[in-house]
SETOR-255087 format. One record per residue: x, y, z of N, C-alpha, C in turn; residue in one letter. Coordinates in steps of 0.2 Angstrom, whole numbers, padded with zeros to 4 digits, always signed. Each point is the difference from the previous one (the first is absolute). Example, Ala and Ser with C-alpha at 12.3 -4.5 7.8 and 13.67 -1.06 7.14 Angstrom:
2
+0066-0028+0039-0004+0006+0000+0004+0006+0000A
-0002+0005-0004+0004+0006+0001-0004+0005+0003S
REM end
This chain:
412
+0004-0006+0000-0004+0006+0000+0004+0006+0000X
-0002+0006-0004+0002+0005+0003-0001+0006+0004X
+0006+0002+0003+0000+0003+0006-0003+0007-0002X
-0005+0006+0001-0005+0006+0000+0008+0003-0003X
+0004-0001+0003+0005+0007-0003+0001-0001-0009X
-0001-0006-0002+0002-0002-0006-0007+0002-0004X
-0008-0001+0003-0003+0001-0004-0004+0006+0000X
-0006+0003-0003-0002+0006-0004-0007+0000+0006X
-0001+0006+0004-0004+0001+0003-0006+0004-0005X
-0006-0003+0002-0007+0000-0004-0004+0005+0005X
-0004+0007-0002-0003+0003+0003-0005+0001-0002X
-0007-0003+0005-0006+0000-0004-0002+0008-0001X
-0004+0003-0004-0001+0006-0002-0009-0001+0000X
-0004+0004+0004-0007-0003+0002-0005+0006-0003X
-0003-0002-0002-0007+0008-0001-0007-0003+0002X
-0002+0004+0002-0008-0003+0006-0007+0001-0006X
-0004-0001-0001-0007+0003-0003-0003-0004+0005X
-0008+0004+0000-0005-0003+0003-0002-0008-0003X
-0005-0002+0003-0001-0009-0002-0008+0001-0001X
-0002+0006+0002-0009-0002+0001-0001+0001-0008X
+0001+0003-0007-0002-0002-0004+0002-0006-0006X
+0006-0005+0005+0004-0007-0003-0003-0005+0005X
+0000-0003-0005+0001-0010+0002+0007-0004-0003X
+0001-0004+0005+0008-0001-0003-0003-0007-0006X
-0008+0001-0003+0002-0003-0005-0001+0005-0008X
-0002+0005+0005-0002+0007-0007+0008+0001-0001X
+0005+0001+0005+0005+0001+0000+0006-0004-0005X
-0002-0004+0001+0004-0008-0004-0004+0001-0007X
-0005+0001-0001-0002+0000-0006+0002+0007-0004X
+0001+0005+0003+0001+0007-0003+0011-0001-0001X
+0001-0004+0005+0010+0001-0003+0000-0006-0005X
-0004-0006+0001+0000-0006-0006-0002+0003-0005X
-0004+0004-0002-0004+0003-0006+0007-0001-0006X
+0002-0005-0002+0006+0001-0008+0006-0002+0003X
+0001-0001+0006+0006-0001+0003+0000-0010-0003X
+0007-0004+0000+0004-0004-0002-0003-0004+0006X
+0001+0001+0005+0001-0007+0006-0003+0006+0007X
-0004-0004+0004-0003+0005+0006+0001-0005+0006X
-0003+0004+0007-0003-0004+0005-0003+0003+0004X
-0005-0006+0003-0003+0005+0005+0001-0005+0005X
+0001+0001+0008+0000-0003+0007-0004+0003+0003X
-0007-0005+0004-0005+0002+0003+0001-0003+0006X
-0003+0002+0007-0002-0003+0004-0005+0001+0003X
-0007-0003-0003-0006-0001-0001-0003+0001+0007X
+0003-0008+0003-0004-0001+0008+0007-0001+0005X
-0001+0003+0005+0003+0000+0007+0004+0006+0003X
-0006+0004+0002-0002+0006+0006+0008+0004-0002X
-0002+0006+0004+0004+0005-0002+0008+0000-0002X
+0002-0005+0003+0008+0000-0001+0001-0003-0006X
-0001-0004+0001+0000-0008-0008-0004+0004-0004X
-0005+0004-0003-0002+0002-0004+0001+0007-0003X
+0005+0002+0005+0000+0007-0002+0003+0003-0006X
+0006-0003-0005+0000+0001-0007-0002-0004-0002X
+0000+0004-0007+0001-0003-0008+0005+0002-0001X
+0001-0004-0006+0006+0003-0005+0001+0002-0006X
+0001+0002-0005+0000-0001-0006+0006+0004-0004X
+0000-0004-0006+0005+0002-0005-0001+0000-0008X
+0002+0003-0003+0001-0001-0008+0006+0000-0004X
+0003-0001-0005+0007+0002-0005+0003-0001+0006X
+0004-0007-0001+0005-0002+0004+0007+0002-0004X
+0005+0000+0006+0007+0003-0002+0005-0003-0003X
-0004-0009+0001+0004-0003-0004-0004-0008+0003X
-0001-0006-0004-0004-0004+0002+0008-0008-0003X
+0000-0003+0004+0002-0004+0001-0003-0010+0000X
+0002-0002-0004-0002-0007+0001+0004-0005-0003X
-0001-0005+0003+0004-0006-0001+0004-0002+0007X
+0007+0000-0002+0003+0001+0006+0001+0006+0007X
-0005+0001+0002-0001+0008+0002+0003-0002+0008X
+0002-0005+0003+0002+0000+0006+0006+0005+0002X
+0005-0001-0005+0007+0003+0003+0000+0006-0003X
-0004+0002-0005+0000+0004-0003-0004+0007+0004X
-0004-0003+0004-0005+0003+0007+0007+0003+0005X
+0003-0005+0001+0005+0002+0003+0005+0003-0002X
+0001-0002-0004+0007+0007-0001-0003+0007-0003X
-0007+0001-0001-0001+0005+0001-0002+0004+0005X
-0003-0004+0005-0002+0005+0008+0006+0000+0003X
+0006-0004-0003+0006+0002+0004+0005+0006-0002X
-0002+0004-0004+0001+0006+0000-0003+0007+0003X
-0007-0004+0003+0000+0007+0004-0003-0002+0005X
-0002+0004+0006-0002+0000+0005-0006+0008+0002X
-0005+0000+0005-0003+0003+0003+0000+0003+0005X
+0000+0006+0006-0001+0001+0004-0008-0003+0003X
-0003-0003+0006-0006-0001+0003-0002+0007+0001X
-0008-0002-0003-0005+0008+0003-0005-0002+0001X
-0001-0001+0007-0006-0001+0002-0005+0003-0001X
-0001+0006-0004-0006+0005-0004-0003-0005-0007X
+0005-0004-0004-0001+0000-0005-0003-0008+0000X
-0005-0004-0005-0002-0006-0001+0007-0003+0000X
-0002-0007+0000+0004-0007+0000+0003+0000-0004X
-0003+0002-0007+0003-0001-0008-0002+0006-0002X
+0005+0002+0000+0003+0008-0005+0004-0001-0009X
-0001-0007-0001+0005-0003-0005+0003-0004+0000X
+0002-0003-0006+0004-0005+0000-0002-0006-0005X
+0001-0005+0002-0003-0005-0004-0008-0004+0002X
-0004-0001-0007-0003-0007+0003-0003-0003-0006X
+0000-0008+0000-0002-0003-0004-0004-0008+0005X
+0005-0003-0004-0002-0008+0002+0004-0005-0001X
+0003-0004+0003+0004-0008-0001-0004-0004+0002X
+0000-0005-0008-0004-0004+0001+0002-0010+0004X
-0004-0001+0002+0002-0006+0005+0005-0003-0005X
+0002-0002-0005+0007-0002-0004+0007+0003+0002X
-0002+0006+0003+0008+0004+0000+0004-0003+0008X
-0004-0007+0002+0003-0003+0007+0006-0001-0002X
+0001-0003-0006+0005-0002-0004+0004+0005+0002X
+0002+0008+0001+0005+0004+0001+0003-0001+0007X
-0004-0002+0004+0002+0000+0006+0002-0006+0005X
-0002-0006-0004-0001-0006+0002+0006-0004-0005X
+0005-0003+0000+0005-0001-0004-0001-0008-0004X
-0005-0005+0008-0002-0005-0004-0005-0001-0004X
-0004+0006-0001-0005-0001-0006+0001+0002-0007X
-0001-0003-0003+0002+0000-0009-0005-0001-0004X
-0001+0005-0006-0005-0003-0003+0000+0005-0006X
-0004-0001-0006+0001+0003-0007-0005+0004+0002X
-0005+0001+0002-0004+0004+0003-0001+0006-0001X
-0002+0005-0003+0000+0008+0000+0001+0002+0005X
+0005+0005+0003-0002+0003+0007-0002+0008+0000X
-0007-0002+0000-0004+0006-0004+0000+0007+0009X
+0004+0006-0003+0001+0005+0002-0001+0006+0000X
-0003+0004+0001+0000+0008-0003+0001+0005+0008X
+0003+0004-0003-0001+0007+0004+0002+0006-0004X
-0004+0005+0004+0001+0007-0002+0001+0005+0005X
+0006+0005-0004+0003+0003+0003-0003+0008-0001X
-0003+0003+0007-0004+0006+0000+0005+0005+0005X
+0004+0006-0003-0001+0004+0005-0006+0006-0001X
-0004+0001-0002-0006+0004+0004-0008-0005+0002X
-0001+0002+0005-0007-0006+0001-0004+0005+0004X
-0006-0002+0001-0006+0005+0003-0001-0005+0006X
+0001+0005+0005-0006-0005+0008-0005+0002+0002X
-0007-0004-0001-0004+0004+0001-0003-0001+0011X
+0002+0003+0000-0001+0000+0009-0006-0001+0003X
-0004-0004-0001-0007-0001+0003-0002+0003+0006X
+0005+0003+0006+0000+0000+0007-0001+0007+0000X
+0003+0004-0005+0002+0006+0000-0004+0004-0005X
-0001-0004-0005-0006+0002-0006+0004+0005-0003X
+0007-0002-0001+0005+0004-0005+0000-0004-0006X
+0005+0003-0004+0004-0004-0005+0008+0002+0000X
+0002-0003+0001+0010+0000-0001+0000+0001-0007X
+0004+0004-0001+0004-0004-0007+0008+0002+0000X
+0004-0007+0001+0006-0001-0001+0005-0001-0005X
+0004+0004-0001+0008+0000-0003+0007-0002+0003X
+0002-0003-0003+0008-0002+0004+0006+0005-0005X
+0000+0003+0004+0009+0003-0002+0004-0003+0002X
+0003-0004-0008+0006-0003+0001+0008+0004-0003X
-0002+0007-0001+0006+0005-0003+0001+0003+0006X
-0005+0002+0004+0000+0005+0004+0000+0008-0003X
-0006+0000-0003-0003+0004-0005-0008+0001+0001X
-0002+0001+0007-0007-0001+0001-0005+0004-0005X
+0003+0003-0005-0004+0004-0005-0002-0004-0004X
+0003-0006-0002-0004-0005-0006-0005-0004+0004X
+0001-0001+0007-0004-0004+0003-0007+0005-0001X
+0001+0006+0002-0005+0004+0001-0003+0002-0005X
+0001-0002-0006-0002+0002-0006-0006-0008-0002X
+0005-0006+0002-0005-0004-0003-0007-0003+0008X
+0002+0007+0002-0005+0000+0007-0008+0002-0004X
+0004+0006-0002-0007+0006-0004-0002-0002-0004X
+0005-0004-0004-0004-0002-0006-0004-0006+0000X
+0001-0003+0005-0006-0007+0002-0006+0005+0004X
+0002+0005+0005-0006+0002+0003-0004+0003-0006X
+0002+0003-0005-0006+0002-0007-0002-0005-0001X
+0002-0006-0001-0005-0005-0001-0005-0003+0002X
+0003+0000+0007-0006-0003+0006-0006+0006+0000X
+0002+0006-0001-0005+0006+0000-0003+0000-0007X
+0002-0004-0004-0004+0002-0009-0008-0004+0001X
-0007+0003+0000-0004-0002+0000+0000-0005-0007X
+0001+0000-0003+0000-0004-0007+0004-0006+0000X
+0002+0000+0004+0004-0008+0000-0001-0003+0005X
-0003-0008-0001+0004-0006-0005-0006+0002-0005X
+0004+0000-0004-0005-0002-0006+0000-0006-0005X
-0003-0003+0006+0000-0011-0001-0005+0000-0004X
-0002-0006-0003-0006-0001+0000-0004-0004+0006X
-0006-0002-0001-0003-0002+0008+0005-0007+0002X
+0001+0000+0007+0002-0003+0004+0000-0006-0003X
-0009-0003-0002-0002-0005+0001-0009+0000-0005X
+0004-0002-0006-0006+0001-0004-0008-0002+0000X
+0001-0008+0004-0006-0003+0002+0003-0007-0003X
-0004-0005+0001+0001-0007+0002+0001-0002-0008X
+0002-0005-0005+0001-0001-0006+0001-0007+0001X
-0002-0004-0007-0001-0007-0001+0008-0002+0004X
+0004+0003-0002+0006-0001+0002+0003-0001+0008X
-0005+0001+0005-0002-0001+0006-0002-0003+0003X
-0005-0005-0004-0004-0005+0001+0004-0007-0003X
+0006-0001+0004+0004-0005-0001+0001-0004+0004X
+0000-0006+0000+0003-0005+0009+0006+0002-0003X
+0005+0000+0007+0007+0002+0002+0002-0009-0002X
+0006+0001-0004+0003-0005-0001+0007-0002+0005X
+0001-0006+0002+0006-0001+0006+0008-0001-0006X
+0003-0001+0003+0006-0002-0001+0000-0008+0000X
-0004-0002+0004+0001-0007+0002-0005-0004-0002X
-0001-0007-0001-0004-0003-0001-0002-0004+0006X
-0007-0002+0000-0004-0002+0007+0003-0005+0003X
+0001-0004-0003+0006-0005+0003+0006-0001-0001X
+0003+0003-0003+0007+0001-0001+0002+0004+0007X
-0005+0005+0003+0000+0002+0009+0000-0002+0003X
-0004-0005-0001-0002-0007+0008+0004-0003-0002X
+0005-0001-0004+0004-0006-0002+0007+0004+0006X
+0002+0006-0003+0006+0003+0003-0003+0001+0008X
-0005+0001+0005-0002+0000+0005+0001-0006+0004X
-0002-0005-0005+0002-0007+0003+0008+0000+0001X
+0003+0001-0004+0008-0001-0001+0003+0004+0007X
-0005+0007+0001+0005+0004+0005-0002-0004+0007X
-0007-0003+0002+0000+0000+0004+0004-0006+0001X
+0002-0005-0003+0004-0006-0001+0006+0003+0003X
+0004+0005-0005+0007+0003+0004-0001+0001+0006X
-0004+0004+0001-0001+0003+0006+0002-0007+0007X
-0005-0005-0001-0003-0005+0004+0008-0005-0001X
+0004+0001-0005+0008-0003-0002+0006+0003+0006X
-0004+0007-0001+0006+0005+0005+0004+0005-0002X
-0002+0001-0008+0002+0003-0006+0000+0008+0002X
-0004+0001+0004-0003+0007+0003-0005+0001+0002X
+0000+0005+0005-0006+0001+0005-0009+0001-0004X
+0003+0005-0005-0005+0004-0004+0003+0001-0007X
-0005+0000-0005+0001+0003-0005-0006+0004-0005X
-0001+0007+0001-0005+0003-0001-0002+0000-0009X
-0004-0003-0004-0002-0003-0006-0005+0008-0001X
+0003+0002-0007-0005+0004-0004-0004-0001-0005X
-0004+0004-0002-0006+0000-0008+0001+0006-0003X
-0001+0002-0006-0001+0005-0002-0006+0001-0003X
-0005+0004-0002-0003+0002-0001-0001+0003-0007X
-0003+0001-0005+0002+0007-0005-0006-0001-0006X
-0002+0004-0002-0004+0002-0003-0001+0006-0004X
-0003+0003-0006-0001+0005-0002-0003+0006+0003X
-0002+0007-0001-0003+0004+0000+0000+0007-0001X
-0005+0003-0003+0001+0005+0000+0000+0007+0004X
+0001-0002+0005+0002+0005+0005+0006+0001+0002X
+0002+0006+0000+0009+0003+0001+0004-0001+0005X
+0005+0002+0004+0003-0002+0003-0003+0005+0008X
+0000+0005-0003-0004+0006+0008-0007-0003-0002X
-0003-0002-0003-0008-0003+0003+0003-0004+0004X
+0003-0006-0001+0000-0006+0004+0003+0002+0007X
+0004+0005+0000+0003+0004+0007-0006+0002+0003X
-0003+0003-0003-0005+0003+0003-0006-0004+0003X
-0004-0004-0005-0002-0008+0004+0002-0002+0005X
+0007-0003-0001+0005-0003+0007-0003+0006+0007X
+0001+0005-0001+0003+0007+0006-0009-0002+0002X
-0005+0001-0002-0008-0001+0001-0003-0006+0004X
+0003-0005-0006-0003-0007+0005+0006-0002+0004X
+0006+0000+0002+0004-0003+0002+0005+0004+0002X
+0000+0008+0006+0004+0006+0000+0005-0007+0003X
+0007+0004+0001+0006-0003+0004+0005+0004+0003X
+0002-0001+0005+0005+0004+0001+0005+0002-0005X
+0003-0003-0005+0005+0000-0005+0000-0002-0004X
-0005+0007-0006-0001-0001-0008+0003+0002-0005X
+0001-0006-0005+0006+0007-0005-0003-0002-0006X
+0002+0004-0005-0001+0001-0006+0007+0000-0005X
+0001-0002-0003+0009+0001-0002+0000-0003-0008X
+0000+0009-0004-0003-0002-0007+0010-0001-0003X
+0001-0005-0002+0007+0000-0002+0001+0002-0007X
-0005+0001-0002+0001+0000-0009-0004-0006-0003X
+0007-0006+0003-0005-0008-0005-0002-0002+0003X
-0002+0003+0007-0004-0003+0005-0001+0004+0005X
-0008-0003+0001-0003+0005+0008-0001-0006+0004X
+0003+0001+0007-0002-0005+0005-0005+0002+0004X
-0005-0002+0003-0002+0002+0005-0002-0003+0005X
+0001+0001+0006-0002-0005+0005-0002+0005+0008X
-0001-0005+0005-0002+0005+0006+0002-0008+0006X
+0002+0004+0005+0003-0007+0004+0000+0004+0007X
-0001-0004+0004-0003+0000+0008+0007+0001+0003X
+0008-0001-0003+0005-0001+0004+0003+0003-0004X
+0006+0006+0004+0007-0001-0001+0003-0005+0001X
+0003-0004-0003+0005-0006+0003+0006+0005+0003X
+0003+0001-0003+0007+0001+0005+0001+0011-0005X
+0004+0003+0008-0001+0006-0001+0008+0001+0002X
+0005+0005+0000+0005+0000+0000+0003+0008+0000X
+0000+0006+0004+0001+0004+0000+0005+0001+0004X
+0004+0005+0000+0007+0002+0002+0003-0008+0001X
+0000-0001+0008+0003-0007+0001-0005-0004+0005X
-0007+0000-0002-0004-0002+0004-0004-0004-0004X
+0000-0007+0001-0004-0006-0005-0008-0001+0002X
-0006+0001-0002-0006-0002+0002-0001-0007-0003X
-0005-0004+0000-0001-0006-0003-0007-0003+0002X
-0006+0000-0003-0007-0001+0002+0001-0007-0004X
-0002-0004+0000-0002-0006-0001-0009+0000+0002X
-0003-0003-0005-0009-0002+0000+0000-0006-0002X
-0003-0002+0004-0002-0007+0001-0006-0003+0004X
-0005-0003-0003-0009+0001+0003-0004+0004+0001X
-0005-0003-0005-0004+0002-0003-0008-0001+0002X
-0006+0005+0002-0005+0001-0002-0004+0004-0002X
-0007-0003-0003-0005+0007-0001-0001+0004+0004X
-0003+0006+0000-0002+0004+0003-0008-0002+0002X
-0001+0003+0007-0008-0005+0002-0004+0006-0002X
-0005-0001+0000-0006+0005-0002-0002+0006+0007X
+0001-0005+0003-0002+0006+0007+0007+0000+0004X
+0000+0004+0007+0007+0001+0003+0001-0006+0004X
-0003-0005+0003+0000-0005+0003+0002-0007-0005X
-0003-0001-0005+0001-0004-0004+0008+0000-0004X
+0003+0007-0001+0006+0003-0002+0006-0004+0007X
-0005+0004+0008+0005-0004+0005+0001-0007-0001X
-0004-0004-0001-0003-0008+0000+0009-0001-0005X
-0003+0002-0007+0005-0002-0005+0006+0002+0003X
+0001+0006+0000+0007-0001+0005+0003-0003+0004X
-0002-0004+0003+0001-0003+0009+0001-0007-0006X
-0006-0002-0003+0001-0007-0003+0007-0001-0003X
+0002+0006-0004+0008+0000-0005+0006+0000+0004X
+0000+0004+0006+0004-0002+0008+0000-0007+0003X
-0003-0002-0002-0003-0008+0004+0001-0005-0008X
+0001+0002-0003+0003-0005-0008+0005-0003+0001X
+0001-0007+0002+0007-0002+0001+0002+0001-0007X
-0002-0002-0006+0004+0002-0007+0002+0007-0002X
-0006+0004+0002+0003+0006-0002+0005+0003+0006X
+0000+0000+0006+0007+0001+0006+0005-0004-0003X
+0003-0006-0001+0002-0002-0003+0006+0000-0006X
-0005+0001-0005+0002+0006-0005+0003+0006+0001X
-0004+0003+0004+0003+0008+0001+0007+0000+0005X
+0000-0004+0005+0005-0003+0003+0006+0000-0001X
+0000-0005-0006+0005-0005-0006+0002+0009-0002X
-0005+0004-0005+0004+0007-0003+0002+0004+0003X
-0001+0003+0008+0003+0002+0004+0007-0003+0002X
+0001-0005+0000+0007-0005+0003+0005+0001-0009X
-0003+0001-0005+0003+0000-0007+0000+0009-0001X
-0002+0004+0002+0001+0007+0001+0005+0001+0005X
+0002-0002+0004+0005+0001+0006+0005-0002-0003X
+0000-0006-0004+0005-0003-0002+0004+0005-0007X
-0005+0002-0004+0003+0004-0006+0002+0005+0003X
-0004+0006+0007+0003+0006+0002+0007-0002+0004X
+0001-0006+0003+0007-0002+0001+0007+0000-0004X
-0004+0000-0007+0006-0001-0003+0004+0007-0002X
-0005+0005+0001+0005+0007-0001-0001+0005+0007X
-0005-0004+0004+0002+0005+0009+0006-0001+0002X
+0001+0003+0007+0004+0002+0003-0003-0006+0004X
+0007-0004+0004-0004-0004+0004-0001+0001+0006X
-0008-0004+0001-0004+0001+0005-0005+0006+0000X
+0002+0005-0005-0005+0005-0002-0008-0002-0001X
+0000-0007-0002-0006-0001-0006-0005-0002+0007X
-0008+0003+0000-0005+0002+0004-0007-0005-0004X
-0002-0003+0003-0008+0001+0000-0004+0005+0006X
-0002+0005-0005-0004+0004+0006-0008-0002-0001X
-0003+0000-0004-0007-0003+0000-0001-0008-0003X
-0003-0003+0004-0001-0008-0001-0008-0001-0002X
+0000-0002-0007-0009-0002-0003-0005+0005+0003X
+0002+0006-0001-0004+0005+0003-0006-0001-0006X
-0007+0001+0000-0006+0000-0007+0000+0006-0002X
+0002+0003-0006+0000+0005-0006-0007-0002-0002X
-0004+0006-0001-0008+0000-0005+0003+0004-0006X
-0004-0002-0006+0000+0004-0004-0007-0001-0003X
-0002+0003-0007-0006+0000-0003-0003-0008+0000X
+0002-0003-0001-0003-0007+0000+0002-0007+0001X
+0007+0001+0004+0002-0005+0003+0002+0002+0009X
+0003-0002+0002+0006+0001+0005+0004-0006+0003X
+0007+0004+0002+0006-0007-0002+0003+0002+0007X
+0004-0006+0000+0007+0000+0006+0005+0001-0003X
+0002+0006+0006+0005+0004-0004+0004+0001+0006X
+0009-0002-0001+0005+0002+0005+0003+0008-0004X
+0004+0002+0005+0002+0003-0002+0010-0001+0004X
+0005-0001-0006+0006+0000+0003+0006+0006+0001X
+0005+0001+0003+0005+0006-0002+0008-0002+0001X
+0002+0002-0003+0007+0002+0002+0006+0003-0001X
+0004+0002+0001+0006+0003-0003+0003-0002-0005X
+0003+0004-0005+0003-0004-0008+0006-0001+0005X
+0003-0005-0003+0010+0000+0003+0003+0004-0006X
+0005+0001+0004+0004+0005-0003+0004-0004-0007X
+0001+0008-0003+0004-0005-0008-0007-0002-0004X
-0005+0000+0004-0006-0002-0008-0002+0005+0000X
-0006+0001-0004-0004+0004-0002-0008-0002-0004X
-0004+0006+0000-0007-0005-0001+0000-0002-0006X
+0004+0000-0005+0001-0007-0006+0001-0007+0004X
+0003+0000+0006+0001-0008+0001-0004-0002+0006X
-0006+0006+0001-0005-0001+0006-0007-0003-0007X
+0001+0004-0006-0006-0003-0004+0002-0006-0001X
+0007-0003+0000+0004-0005-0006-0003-0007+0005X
+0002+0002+0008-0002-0005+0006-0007-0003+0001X
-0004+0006-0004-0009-0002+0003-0004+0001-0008X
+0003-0004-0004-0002+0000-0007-0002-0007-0001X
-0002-0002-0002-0009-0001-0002-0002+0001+0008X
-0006+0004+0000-0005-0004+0007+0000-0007+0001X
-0001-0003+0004-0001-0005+0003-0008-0003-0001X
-0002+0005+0000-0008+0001+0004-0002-0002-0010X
+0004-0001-0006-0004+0000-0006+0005-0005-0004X
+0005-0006+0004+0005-0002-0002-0001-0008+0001X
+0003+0003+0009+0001-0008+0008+0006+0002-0001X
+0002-0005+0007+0005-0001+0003+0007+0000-0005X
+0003+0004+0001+0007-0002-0003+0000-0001-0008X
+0008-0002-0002+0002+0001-0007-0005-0004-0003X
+0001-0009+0004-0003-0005-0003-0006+0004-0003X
-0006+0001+0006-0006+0002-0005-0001+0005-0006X
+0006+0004+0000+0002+0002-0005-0001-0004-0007X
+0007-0004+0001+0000-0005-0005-0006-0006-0002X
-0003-0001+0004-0007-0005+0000-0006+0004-0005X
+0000+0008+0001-0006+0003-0003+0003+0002-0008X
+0008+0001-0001+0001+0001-0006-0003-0005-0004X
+0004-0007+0003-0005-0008-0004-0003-0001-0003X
-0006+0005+0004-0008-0003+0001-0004+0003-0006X
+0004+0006+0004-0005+0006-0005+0001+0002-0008X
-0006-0001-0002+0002+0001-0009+0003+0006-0001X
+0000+0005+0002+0002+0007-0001+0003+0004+0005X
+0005+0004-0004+0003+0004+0007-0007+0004+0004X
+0002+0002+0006-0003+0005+0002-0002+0008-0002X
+0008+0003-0002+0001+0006+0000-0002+0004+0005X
-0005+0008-0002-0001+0003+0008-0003-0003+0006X
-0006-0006-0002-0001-0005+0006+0003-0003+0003X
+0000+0002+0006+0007-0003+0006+0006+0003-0001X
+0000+0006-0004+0006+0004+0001+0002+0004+0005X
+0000+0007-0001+0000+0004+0002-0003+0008-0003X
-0003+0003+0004-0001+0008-0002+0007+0003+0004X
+0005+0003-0004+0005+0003+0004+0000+0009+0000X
+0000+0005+0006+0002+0004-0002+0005+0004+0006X
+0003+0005-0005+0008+0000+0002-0001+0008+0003X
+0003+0004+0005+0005+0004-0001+0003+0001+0002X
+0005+0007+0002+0005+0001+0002+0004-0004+0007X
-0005-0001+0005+0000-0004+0004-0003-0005+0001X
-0004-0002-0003-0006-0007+0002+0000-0003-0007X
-0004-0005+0003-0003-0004-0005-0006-0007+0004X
-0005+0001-0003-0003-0003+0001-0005-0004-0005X
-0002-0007+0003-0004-0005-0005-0006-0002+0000X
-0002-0002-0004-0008-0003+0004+0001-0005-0006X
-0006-0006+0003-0003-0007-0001-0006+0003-0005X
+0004-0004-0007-0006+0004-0004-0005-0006-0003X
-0006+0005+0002-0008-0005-0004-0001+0006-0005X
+0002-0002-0004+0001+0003-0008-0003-0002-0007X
-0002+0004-0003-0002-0002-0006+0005+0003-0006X
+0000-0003-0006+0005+0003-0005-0006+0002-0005X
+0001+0006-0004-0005+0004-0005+0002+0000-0005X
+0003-0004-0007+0002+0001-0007-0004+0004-0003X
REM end
């Protein structure tokens, strides 16, 4: 790593408007309007703290794919940030996705021909829109130390937020088309999935590995766009952390009840979810379903086992003895389920950095199982790579970097 003296200090340059006549989806729609590649980050559901931005971006500074790991790194290794508690989480930087194939970067005994399907983009100006505060940020990074070009493309984004006339889309979502009234087609065939289920639990029962988590894909036509389908998602299914992430040859979308692993200055967080119910219809019927998923010896069990394999990955780049469970199967609600959720922490050890805190807790657990074997067991199995499913949504700044467990959809 290099040492602050060696690299380029980045200074956010901020301009404030009001929010009452923005929504951070009017907003994402008005800087996408003709831009190449955009994003929007939402935090739909979970009270003041957890939901208090959005984010958004357009005209990335440079978009990167394929081998994007070292290349991530040797570019935030040129500069660094001072901490400002005034300012949002993300002020810039990168974010895209690494898809569950990219294990292969960080795990030496996995091999495969496999695509390891990758993107990020690099933004230095991004909008935050501050829910708590009913502002809008709009952020610049000086990397010349010339605050006057930052504040140039300050103004020049605030005229756009302010131009009644724009987006000039067409409607979001034109109405239902034959092309909607499709069954979703799998990947897999009906038996060809009970064949490979039989096989793992066979391993499993050999001692092959404890768990190995089996996927489906789903996919089908439509004509409905990429912000319709965001929009859908955000209405029946709000989430603490929704993105949108138009890459040019691809929009991802997805919404996920977890950060898996968070990484700031040199402090590691790590949530692991594991058990699962609906939501009850009344408050008492909600308690009932809760108490029963405490009292699941399968699903404690489980949760247990990915607790015990979260300790294990934040050990491999903590400080020792640092690594903490502070909450144990505590129940998270959301819109329509509620889960057991730990929450872990630690200190990074010295000499790493958060590329080797992402590198440790790559793939989930919680969308994989146990260990490399299961790894190896679900490549087998499976007719098709994963890509963004069971990858990662990564995004990067000056100081941090944070993940989440992505339930995603891909939009061609």
């Amino acid at each position: 790593m290099k040492t602050i003296a060696n690299r380029t200090k980045v200074i956010p340059v901020v301009a404030t408007m009001p929010a009452d006549l923005l929504t951070p989806l009017a907003v994402y729609l008005k800087l996408a309007d003709g831009a190449a590649n955009s994003f929007l980050l939402e935090s739909v559901e979970g009270g003041r703290n957890l939901a208090r931005y959005s984010f958004i971006g357009a005209g990335a500074n440079r978009v990167m794919t394929g081998e994007v790991f070292a290349e991530l790194r040797e570019h935030f290794a040129e500069y660094f940030a001072d901490p400002d508690s005034e300012l949002p989480p993300f002020i810039g930087g990168a974010i895209g996705y690494l898809g569950f194939e990219c294990c292969e970067w960080f795990e030496p005994t996995l091999t495969s021909d496999r695509e390891k399907d990758a993107a990020m983009m690099i933004y230095d100006t991004v909008v935050a829109f501050d829910h708590a505060k009913q502002i809008v940020k709009i952020i610049s990074l000086d990397f010349e130390g010339e605050p006057a070009t930052a504040q140039q493309r300050n103004s020049e984004l605030r005229v756009r937020l302010e131009d009644p006339s724009l987006p000039n889309w067409p409607p979001v979502y034109a109405g239902r088309s034959d092309a909607d009234i499709v069954t979703p087609t799998s990947n897999w065939e009906r038996e060809a999935f009970e064949n490979a289920v039989t096989e793992i639990k066979e391993l499993i029962n050999a001692g092959e590995c404890y768990q190995a988590v089996m996927s489906q894909c789903f996919s089908r036509p439509t004509s409905a766009n990429a912000v319709a389908i965001h929009r859908a998602i955000r209405s029946i299914n709000p989430s603490p952390y929704m993105f949108l992430l138009d890459m040019g040859h691809k929009q991802v979308i997805g919404a996920s009840p977890e950060m898996l692993v968070r990484c700031e200055d040199r402090k590691l967080q790590y949530r692991p979810i594991a058990g699962t119910r609906p939501r009850g219809r009344t408050t008492a019927e909600d308690a009932v379903l809760a108490d029963e998923m405490r009292r699941d010896a399968k699903e404690v069990a489980e949760h247990l086992m990915l607790v015990d394999l979260g300790r294990n990955d934040l050990g491999r780049v903590a400080e020792f003895g640092s690594v903490k469970v502070d909450t144990l199967m505590s129940v998270e609600k959301y819109s329509h389920v509620q889960h057991l959720v730990s929450a872990l922490s630690a200190n990074l050890r010295d000499g790493l950095d958060r590329f080797d805190a992402l590198a440790a807790c790559f793939p989930a657990r919680t969308v994989s199982g146990a260990e490399v074997r299961a790894i190896e067991i679900i490549r087998k199995l499976e007719p098709t790579s994963r890509g963004v499913y069971a990858g990662r949504s990564v995004t990067l700044t000056m100081r941090a970097i944070w993940t989440l467990a992505s339930r995603s959809a891909l939009w061609f």
